[in-house]
N, C-alpha and C positions, 0 to 999 in steps of 0.2 A: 042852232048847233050848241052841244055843251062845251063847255071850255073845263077846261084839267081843276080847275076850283072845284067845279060843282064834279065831279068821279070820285064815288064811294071809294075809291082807293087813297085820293089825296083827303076827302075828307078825315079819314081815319088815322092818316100819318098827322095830320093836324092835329088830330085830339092827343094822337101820343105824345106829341112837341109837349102839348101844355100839360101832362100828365108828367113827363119827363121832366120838367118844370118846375113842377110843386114838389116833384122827389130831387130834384138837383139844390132846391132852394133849402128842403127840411135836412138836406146830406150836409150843406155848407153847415146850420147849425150845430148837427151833433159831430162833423169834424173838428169845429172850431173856428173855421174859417172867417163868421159870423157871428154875429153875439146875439142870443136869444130874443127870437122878437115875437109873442104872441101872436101879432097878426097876420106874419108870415106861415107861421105854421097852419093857423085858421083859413088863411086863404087857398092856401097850396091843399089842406085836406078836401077842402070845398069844391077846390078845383074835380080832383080825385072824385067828388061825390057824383059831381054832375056829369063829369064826361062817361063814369063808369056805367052812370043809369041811362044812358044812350047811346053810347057805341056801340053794342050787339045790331041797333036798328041802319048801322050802314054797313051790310056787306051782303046786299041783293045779290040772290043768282045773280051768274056773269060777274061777277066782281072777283073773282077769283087770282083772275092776274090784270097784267097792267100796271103801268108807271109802279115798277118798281117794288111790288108790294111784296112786303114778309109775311104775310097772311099763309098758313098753312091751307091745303084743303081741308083735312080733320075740321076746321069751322063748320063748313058746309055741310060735311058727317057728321056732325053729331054736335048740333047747332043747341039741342036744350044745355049739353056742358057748359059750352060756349059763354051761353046767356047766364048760367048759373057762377060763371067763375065771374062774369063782371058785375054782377051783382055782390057776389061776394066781398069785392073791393069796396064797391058802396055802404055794405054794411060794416067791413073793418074799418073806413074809413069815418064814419058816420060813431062806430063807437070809440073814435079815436080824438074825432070832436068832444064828444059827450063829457069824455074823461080829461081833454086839453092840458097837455104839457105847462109847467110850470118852469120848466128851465133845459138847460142844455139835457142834462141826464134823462129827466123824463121825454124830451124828444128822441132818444138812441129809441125809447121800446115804440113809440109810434114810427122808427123810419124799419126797427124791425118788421111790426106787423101787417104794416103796408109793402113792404119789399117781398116777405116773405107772399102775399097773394100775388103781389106784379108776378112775379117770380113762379110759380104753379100756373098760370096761363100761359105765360110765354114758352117754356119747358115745351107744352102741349101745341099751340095755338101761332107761333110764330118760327121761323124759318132760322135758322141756326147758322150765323155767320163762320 
Protein backbone atom coordinates (compact mmCIF):
# COMPACT_ATOMS: atom_id res chain seq x y z
CA UNK A 1 0.00 0.00 0.00
CA UNK A 2 1.27 3.56 -0.68
CA UNK A 3 1.44 5.91 2.14
CA UNK A 4 0.72 9.77 1.61
CA UNK A 5 4.93 10.24 1.31
CA UNK A 6 5.08 8.45 -1.68
CA UNK A 7 1.42 10.51 -3.77
CA UNK A 8 2.47 12.68 -6.59
CA UNK A 9 0.57 15.14 -4.72
CA UNK A 10 2.52 15.38 -1.30
CA UNK A 11 5.43 14.74 -3.46
CA UNK A 12 5.05 17.98 -5.16
CA UNK A 13 3.90 20.16 -2.03
CA UNK A 14 7.39 18.95 -0.83
CA UNK A 15 9.32 20.40 -3.80
CA UNK A 16 7.35 23.59 -3.40
CA UNK A 17 8.34 23.64 0.62
CA UNK A 18 11.95 23.64 -0.60
CA UNK A 19 11.45 25.94 -3.63
CA UNK A 20 9.51 28.21 -1.19
CA UNK A 21 12.73 27.99 0.82
CA UNK A 22 15.39 29.10 -1.35
CA UNK A 23 12.86 32.09 -2.20
CA UNK A 24 12.13 32.78 1.53
CA UNK A 25 15.93 32.49 2.26
CA UNK A 26 17.02 34.97 -0.96
CA UNK A 27 13.66 37.39 0.34
CA UNK A 28 15.37 37.64 3.94
CA UNK A 29 18.55 38.91 1.98
CA UNK A 30 17.32 41.48 -0.31
CA UNK A 31 14.86 42.74 2.72
CA UNK A 32 17.52 42.93 4.91
CA UNK A 33 16.61 40.72 7.43
CA UNK A 34 20.05 38.89 6.65
CA UNK A 35 23.22 39.97 5.57
CA UNK A 36 24.50 38.84 2.28
CA UNK A 37 25.83 35.41 2.24
CA UNK A 38 26.94 33.85 -1.18
CA UNK A 39 26.25 30.55 -0.29
CA UNK A 40 22.75 31.01 0.55
CA UNK A 41 21.87 32.41 -2.39
CA UNK A 42 23.98 29.64 -4.50
CA UNK A 43 22.26 27.07 -2.60
CA UNK A 44 18.68 28.33 -2.56
CA UNK A 45 19.19 29.04 -6.62
CA UNK A 46 20.33 25.27 -6.87
CA UNK A 47 17.65 24.27 -5.03
CA UNK A 48 15.28 26.15 -7.79
CA UNK A 49 17.49 24.41 -10.42
CA UNK A 50 16.78 20.94 -9.51
CA UNK A 51 13.31 20.77 -8.21
CA UNK A 52 12.41 22.87 -11.39
CA UNK A 53 14.03 20.03 -13.74
CA UNK A 54 11.73 17.51 -12.27
CA UNK A 55 8.60 18.56 -10.91
CA UNK A 56 6.79 18.44 -14.33
CA UNK A 57 7.61 14.28 -13.86
CA UNK A 58 5.14 14.07 -10.75
CA UNK A 59 1.80 14.82 -11.63
CA UNK A 60 0.70 11.27 -13.38
CA UNK A 61 -3.01 11.05 -14.66
CA UNK A 62 -5.14 10.70 -11.38
CA UNK A 63 -3.07 12.97 -9.62
CA UNK A 64 -5.30 15.63 -10.29
CA UNK A 65 -6.92 15.98 -6.73
CA UNK A 66 -6.19 14.62 -3.33
CA UNK A 67 -4.57 15.78 -0.14
CA UNK A 68 -5.20 18.92 -0.72
CA UNK A 69 -3.52 19.91 -4.00
CA UNK A 70 -3.45 23.41 -5.62
CA UNK A 71 -2.56 21.93 -8.76
CA UNK A 72 -5.08 23.42 -11.40
CA UNK A 73 -6.24 20.90 -14.17
CA UNK A 74 -4.92 23.32 -17.04
CA UNK A 75 -1.56 20.97 -15.98
CA UNK A 76 -3.16 18.10 -17.43
CA UNK A 77 -4.46 20.35 -20.44
CA UNK A 78 -1.93 21.51 -21.78
CA UNK A 79 1.02 19.65 -20.02
CA UNK A 80 3.76 20.86 -22.82
CA UNK A 81 3.25 24.65 -21.07
CA UNK A 82 3.43 23.12 -17.93
CA UNK A 83 6.65 21.53 -18.60
CA UNK A 84 7.96 24.63 -20.60
CA UNK A 85 7.22 27.08 -17.62
CA UNK A 86 9.32 24.72 -15.22
CA UNK A 87 11.93 24.69 -17.33
CA UNK A 88 11.90 28.18 -17.64
CA UNK A 89 12.64 28.56 -13.85
CA UNK A 90 15.59 26.35 -14.46
CA UNK A 91 17.01 28.13 -16.97
CA UNK A 92 16.41 31.84 -14.99
CA UNK A 93 17.49 30.29 -12.38
CA UNK A 94 20.78 28.56 -13.89
CA UNK A 95 21.42 32.10 -15.39
CA UNK A 96 20.98 33.61 -12.17
CA UNK A 97 23.83 31.37 -10.95
CA UNK A 98 26.04 32.12 -13.79
CA UNK A 99 25.87 35.84 -13.10
CA UNK A 100 25.85 35.28 -8.87
CA UNK A 101 24.91 38.18 -6.86
CA UNK A 102 27.77 40.03 -5.28
CA UNK A 103 25.71 41.79 -2.50
CA UNK A 104 22.36 42.65 -1.07
CA UNK A 105 21.41 44.87 -4.41
CA UNK A 106 22.55 42.44 -6.90
CA UNK A 107 20.25 39.83 -4.98
CA UNK A 108 16.88 42.26 -5.33
CA UNK A 109 17.38 41.50 -9.56
CA UNK A 110 17.95 37.59 -8.93
CA UNK A 111 14.65 37.49 -6.33
CA UNK A 112 13.13 39.66 -9.34
CA UNK A 113 13.69 37.35 -12.00
CA UNK A 114 13.03 34.23 -10.25
CA UNK A 115 9.63 35.62 -8.66
CA UNK A 116 8.79 36.98 -11.61
CA UNK A 117 8.80 33.06 -13.50
CA UNK A 118 7.52 31.43 -9.89
CA UNK A 119 4.90 33.95 -10.59
CA UNK A 120 3.66 33.19 -14.57
CA UNK A 121 3.18 29.40 -13.47
CA UNK A 122 1.28 29.77 -10.67
CA UNK A 123 -1.05 32.62 -12.25
CA UNK A 124 -1.86 29.70 -14.79
CA UNK A 125 -1.04 26.38 -13.00
CA UNK A 126 -2.04 26.69 -9.28
CA UNK A 127 -5.43 27.33 -7.69
CA UNK A 128 -6.00 30.77 -6.37
CA UNK A 129 -6.55 31.03 -2.69
Amino acid sequence: AATAADEPQVVRQEMMKKVGGAIGAIGAIVKGEKPFDAEVVKASLTTMVDVSKDFPNHFPAGSETGFETEATAKIWENPEDFKAKSAELAKVAEAQLAAMPTDQASTGAVMKAVGATCSSCHETYRVKK
